[in-house]
C-alpha positions, 0 to 999 in steps of 0.5 A: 181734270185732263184739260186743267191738267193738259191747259196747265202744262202747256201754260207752264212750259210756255212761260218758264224760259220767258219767266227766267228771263224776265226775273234773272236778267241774265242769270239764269240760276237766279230766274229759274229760282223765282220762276220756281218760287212763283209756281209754287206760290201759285200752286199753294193757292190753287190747294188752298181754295181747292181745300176752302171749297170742294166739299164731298159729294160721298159721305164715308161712315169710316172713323177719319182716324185710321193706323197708317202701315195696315192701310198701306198694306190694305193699299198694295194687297189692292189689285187695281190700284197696283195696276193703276200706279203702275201704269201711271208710272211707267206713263210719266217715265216715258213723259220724263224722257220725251220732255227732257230729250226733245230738245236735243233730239230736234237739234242733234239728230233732226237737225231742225231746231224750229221743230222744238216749237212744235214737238214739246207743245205736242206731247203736252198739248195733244193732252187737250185733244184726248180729254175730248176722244178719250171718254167716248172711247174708253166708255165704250171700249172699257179702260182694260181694252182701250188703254191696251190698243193705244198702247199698241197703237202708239207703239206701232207710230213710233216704230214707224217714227224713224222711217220719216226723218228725212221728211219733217211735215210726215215726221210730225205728222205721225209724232202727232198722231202718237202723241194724242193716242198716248194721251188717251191713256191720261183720261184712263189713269183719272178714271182708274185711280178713281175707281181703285177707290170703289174696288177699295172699299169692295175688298176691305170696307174701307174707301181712303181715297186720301191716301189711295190718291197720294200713292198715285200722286207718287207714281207720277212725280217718281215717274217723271224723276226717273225718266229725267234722270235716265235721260241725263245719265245716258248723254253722261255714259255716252260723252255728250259734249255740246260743243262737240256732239260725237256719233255716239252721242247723237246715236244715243240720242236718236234711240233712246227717242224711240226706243224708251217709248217703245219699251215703256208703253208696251209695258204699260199694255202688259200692266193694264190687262191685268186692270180688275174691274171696268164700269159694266161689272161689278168690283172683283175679289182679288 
């Protein structure tokens, strides 16, 4: 699933502007709204076949039917799922903000717009690299410690981030680095939100992986809006005007690269100690 989902976002971010190109001539508002309407008809067929084919290897005995508010209250009283959407959050907050600022960052505050090329593939690409490390990793280190010390880690690079500025191949060399340690993460949010099913059915009986899913599913699509949205209303609150960038802009700008991830990946450390079970134990009672 990481290298499907890592594949996936590289392929998308790639081919969106030449897309809008191609279908727009010259209009972007039309080339993003066929761009849109092409990727959402590829992702219906993508859940149509996975719904034609994917059979369950667990049969859950549970009547299908089931009173949706007491599962959702069975859902939050979950511990492990809980943790697992909150880490998920706070990860696709941060992936928001680094997606949407990259661009402005590299021009306004680098001064290097060439490396937009190579910073917006890496935080998705890295994706790639850290479904092959992270699974020994986390096998051995458990999700618990494992996620905590790349969050450390990565913390740690990107504090370091703003001494290399002056340098761009240290600067991306270390961008680099935080990003495939981040990612390592990702691989432990699948695992996570898988085993939040089996602490599920510990605790109430009952496994409902659809909706244990969805919630999750949630956490990243509500992620990613919020940390979009951080982003534009803080160029808004700091005058950004494109064609006249003011100091204050661009020190908004240069902060809030380093200083969002900084603050989102040590909340994601505090909430992962708080992960319930890992694979040697069994699922606790609360």
């Amino acid at each position: 699933r990481s290298i499907g989902t890592s594949i996936s976002v590289i392929l998308g971010t790639a081919a969106t502007m030449p897309l809008v190109g191609l279908f727009g001539g010259g209009d972007q508002q039309r080339g993003f709204l066929a761009t849109a309407i092409l990727f959402a008809g590829l992702s219906l067929i993508a859940l149509f076949l996975l719904f034609r084919n994917c059979q369950e290897r667990y049969e859950d005995q549970a009547s299908p039917s089931f009173a949706v508010l007491p599962a959702i209250g069975e859902m939050v009283r979950n511990r492990a799922w809980l943790v697992c959407f909150g880490f998920t959050l706070l990860y696709f907050v941060r992936f928001g903000t680094m997606i949407s600022l990259t661009a402005f960052f590299a021009i306004e505050v680098l001064g290097h717009p060439w490396m937009i090329s190579i910073l917006l593939p890496a935080i998705s690409g890295t994706l790639l690299i850290a479904a092959f490390i992270a699974p020994p990793i986390l096998a051995r280190t458990g999700i618990r410690k494992g996620c905590f010390a790349a969050c450390l880690i990565a913390v740690a690079l990107f504090l370091l981030l703003p001494l290399t500025e002056a340098s761009p191949p240290a600067f991306l060399a270390l961008y680099i680095a935080a990003s495939v340690v981040t990612s390592v993460t990702i691989t432990g949010i699948f695992t996570m939100a898988a085993e939040t099913v089996d602490f599920h059915e510990a605790r109430f009986g009952t496994r409902n992986e659809g909706l244990l899913s969805a919630g999750i599913s949630l956490a990243t699509k509500v992620g990613m809006a919020v940390g979009s949205a951080a982003i534009a209303y803080s160029l808004g609150a700091a005058g950004y005007v494109p064609t006249a960038v003011s100091d204050t802009a661009r020190e908004t700008i240069r902060w809030s690269y380093y200083g969002w991830p900084v603050v989102l990946l040590a909340l994601q450390a505090l909430v992962v100690l708080a992960w319930p079970m890992e694979r040697a134990t069994r699922p606790a009672t609360a």
